[in-house]
C-alpha positions in Angstrom: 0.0 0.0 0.0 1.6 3.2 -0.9 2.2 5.9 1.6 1.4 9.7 1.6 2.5 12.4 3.5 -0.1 15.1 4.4 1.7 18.3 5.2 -0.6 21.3 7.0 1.0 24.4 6.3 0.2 27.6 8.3 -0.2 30.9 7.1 3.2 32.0 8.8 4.9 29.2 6.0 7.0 28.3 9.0 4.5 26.2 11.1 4.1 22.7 8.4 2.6 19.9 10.5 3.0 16.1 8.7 1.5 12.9 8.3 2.0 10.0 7.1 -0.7 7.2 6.0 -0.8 4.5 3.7 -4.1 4.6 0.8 -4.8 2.5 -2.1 -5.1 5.4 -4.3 -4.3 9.3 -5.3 -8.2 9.8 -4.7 -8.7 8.1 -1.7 -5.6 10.1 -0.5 -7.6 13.6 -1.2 -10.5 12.3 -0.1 -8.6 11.9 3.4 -7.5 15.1 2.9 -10.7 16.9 2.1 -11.8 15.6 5.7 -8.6 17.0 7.6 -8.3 20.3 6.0 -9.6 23.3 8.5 -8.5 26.7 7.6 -5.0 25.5 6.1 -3.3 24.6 2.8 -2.6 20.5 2.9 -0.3 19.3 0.3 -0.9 15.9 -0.4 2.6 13.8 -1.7 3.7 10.2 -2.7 7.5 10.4 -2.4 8.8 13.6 -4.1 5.2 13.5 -6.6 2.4 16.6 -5.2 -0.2 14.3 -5.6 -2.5 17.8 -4.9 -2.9 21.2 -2.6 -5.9 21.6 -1.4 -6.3 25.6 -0.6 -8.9 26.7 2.5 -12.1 27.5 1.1 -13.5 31.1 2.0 -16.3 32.1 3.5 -17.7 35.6 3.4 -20.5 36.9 5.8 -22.9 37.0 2.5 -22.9 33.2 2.3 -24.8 33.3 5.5 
């Protein structure tokens, strides 16, 4: 089972927090992702490949 790394990075760059689990898949690997992310960028990787960044969706008071 290949391994990815999930890597939070915080808006001050400096702050990265990693993980590391093992997925069948690129998609199931996002799909993780899309359930971790909060208010930060998480890269997703396999190795050295960016398997994909997923950016902080945001919310404006009109949406309410």
């Amino acid at each position: 089972m290949p391994m990815y790394r999930f890597s939070r990075i915080g808006s001050d760059r400096k702050n990265n927090r990693v993980r590391e689990f093992g997925f069948f898949n690129d998609d199931g690997a996002l799909q993780h992702a899309r359930r971790l992310q909060r208010s930060e960028v998480i890269e997703v990787w396999q190795q050295d490949r960016l398997v994909g960044r997923l950016e902080p969706e945001l919310f404006s008071a009109a949406n309410d």
